[in-house]
N, CA, C and O atoms as a GROMACS GRO file, in nm:
protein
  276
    1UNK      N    1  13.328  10.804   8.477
    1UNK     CA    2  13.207  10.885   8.479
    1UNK      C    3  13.206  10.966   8.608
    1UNK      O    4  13.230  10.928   8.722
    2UNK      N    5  13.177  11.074   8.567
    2UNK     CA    6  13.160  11.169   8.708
    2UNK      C    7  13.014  11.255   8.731
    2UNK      O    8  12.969  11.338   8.652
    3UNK      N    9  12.960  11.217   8.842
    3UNK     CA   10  12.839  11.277   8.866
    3UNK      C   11  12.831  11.364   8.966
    3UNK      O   12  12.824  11.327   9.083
    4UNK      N   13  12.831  11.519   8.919
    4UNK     CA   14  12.873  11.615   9.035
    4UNK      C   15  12.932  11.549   9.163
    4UNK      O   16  13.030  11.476   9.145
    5UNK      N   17  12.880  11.566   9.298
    5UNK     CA   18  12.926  11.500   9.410
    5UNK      C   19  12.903  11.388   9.474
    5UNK      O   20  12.896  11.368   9.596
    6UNK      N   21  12.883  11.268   9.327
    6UNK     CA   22  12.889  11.125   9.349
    6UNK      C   23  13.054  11.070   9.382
    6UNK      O   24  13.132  11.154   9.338
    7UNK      N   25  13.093  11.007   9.417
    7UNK     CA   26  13.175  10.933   9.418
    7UNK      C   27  13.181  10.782   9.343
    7UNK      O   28  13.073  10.733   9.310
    8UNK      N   29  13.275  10.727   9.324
    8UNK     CA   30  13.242  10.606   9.260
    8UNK      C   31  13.221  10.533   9.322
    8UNK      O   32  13.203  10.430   9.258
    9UNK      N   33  13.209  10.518   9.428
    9UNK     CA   34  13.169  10.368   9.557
    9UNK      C   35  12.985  10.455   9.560
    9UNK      O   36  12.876  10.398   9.557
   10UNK      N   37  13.007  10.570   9.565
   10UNK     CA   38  12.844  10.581   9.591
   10UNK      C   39  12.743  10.536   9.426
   10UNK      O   40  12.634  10.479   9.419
   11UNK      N   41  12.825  10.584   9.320
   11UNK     CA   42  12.739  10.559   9.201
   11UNK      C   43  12.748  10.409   9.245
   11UNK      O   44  12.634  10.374   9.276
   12UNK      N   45  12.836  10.306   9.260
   12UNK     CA   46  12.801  10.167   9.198
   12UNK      C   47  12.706  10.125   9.292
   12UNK      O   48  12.643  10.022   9.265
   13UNK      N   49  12.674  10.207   9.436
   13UNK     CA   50  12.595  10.118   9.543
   13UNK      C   51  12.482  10.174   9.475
   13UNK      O   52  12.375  10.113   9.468
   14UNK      N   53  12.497  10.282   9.426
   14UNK     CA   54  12.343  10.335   9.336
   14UNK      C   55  12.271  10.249   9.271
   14UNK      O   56  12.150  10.227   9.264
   15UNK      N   57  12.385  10.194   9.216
   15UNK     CA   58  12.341  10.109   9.063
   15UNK      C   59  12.263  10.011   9.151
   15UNK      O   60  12.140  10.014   9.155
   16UNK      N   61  12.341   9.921   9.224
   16UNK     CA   62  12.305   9.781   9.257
   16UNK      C   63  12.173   9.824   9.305
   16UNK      O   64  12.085   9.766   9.242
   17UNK      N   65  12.122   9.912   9.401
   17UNK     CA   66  12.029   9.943   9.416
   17UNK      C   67  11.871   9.980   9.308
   17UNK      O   68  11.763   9.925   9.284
   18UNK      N   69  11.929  10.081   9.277
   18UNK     CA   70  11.824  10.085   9.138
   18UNK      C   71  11.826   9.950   9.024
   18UNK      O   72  11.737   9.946   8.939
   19UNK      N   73  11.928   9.846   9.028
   19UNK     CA   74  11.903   9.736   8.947
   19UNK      C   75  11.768   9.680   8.987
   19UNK      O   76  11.665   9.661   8.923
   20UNK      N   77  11.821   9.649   9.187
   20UNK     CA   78  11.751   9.598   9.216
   20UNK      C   79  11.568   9.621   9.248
   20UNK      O   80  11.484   9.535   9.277
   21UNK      N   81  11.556   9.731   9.233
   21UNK     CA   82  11.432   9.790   9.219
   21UNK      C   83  11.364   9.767   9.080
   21UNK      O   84  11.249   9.727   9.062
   22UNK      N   85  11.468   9.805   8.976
   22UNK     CA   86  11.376   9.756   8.856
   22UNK      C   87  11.346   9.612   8.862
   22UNK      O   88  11.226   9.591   8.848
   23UNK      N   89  11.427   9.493   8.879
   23UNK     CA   90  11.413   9.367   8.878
   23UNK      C   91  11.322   9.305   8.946
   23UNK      O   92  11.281   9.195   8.909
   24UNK      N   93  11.268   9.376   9.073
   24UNK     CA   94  11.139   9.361   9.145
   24UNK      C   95  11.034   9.366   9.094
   24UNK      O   96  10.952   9.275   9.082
   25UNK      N   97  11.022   9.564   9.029
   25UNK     CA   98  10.922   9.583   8.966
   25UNK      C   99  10.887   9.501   8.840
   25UNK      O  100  10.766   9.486   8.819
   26UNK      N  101  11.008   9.422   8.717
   26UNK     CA  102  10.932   9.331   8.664
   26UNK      C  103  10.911   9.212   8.693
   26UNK      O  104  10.858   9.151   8.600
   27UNK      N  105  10.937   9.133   8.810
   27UNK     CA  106  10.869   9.063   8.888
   27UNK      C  107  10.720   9.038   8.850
   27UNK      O  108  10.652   8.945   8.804
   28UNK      N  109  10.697   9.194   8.898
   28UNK     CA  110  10.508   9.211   8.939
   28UNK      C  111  10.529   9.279   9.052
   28UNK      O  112  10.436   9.358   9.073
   29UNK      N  113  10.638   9.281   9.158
   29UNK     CA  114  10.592   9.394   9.299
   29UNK      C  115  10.563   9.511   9.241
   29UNK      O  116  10.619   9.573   9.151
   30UNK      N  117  10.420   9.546   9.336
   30UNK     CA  118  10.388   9.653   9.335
   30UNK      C  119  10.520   9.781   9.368
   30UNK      O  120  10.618   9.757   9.439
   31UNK      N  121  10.496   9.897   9.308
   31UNK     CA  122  10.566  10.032   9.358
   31UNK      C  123  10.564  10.036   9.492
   31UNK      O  124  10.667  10.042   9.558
   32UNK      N  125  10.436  10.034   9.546
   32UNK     CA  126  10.392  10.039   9.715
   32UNK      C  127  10.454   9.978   9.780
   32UNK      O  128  10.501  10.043   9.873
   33UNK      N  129  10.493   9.825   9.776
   33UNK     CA  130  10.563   9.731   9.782
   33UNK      C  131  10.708   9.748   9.820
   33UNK      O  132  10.762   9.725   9.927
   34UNK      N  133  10.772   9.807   9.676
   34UNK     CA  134  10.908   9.820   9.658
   34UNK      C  135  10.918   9.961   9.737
   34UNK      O  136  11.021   9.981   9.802
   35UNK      N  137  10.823  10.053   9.735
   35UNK     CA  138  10.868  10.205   9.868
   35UNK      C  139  10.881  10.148   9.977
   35UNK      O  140  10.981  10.169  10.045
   36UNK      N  141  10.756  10.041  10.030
   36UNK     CA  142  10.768   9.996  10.141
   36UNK      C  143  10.895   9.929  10.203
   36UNK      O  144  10.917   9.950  10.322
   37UNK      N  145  10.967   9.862  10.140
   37UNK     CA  146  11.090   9.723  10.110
   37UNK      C  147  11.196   9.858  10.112
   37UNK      O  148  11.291   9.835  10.186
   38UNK      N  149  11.201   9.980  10.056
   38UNK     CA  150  11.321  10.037  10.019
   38UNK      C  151  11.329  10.167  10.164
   38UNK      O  152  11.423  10.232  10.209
   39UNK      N  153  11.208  10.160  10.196
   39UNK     CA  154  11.165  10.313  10.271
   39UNK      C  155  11.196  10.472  10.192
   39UNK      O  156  11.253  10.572  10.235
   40UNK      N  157  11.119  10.433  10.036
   40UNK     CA  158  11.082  10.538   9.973
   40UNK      C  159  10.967  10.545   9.961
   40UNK      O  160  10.891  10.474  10.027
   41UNK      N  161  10.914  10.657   9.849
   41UNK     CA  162  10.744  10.670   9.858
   41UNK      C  163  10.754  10.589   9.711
   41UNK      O  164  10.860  10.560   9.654
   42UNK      N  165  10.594  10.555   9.656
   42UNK     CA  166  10.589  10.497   9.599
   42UNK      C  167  10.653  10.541   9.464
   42UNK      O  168  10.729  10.485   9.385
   43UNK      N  169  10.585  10.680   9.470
   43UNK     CA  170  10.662  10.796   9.328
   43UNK      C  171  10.801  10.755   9.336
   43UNK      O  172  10.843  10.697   9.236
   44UNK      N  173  10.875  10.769   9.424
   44UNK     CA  174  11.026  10.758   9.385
   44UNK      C  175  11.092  10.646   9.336
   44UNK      O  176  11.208  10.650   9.295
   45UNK      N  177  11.027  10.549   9.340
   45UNK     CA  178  11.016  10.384   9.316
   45UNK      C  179  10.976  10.410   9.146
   45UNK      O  180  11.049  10.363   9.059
   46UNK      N  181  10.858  10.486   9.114
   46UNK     CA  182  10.806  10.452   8.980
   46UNK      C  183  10.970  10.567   8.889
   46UNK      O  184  11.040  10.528   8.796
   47UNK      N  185  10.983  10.730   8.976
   47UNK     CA  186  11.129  10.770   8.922
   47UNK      C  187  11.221  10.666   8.872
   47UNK      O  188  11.287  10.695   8.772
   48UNK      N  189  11.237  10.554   8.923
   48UNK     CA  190  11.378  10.500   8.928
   48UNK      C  191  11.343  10.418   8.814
   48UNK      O  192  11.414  10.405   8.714
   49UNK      N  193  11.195  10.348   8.837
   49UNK     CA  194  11.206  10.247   8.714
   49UNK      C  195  11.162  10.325   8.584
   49UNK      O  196  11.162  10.258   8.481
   50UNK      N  197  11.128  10.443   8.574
   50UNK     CA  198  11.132  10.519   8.469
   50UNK      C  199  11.252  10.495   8.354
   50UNK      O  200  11.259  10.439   8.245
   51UNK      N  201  11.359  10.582   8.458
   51UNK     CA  202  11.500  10.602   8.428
   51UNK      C  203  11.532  10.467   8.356
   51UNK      O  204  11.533  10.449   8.234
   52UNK      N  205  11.560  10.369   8.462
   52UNK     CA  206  11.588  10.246   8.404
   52UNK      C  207  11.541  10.181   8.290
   52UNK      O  208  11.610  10.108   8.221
   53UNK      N  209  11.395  10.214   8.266
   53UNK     CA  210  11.345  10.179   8.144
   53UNK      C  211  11.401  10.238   8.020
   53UNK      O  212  11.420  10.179   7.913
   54UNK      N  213  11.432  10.391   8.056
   54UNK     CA  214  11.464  10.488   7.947
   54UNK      C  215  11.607  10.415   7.898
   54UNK      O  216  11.642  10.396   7.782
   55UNK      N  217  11.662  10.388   7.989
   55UNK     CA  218  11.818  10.332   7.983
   55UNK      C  219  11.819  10.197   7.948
   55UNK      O  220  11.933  10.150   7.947
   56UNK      N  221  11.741  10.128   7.923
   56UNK     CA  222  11.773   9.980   7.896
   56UNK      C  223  11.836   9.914   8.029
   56UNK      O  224  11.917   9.822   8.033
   57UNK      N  225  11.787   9.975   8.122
   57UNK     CA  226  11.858   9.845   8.280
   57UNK      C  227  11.973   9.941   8.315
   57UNK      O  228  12.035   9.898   8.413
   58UNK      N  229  12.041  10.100   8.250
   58UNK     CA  230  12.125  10.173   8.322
   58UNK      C  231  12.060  10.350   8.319
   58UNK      O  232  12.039  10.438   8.236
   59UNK      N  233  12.048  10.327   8.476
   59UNK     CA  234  12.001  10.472   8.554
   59UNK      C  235  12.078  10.608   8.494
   59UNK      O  236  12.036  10.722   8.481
   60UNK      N  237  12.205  10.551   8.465
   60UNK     CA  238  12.288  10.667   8.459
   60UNK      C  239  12.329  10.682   8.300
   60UNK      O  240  12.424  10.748   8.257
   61UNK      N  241  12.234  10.602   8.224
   61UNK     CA  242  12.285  10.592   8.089
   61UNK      C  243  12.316  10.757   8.040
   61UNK      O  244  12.422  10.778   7.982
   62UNK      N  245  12.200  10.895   8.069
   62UNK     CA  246  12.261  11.006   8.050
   62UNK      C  247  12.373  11.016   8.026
   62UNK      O  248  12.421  11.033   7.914
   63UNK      N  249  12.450  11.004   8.158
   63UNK     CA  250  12.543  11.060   8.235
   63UNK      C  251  12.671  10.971   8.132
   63UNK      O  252  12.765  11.035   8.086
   64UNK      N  253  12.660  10.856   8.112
   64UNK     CA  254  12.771  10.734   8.041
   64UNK      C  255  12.722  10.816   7.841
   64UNK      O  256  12.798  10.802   7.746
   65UNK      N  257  12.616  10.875   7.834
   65UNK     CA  258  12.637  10.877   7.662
   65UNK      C  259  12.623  11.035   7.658
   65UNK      O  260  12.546  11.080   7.573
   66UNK      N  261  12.690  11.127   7.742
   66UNK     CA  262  12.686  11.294   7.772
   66UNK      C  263  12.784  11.326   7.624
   66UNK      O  264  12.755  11.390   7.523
   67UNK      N  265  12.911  11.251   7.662
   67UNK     CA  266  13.054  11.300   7.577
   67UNK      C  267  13.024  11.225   7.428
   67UNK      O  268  13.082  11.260   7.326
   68UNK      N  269  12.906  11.097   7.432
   68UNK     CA  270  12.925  11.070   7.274
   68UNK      C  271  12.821  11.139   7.167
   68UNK      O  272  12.821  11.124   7.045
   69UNK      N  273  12.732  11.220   7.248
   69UNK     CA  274  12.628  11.301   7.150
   69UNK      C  275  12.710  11.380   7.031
   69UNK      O  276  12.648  11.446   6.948
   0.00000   0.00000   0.00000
């Protein structure tokens, strides 16, 4: 998978990251919480678990089902 000027060491630290944000948020931590914990704002926290929701637990699902549409 290639994401314009991602690299693959940067997508997978992506991932682990945004896993770990969704896995918080269904916890119960607040967004506020997880901006605070990540040093994002809260919006960019609710962005990520958006995505992740849309994807079933993968951020980049777009990007992985581009070539099978």
């Amino acid at each position: 998978m290639r994401i314009r000027s991602l690299s693959q060491e940067q997508i997978a630290n992506n991932e682990k990251y945004y896993h770990l944000v969704y896995e918080l948020w269904k916890e119960g931590i607040t967004l506020r919480e997880i901006g605070e914990r990540f040093e994002v704002t809260k919006q960019r926290a609710w962005q990520i678990v958006k995505r992740m929701k849309q994807g079933k637990g993968d951020y980049y699902y777009k990007h992985r089902n581009k070539g099978n549409s």
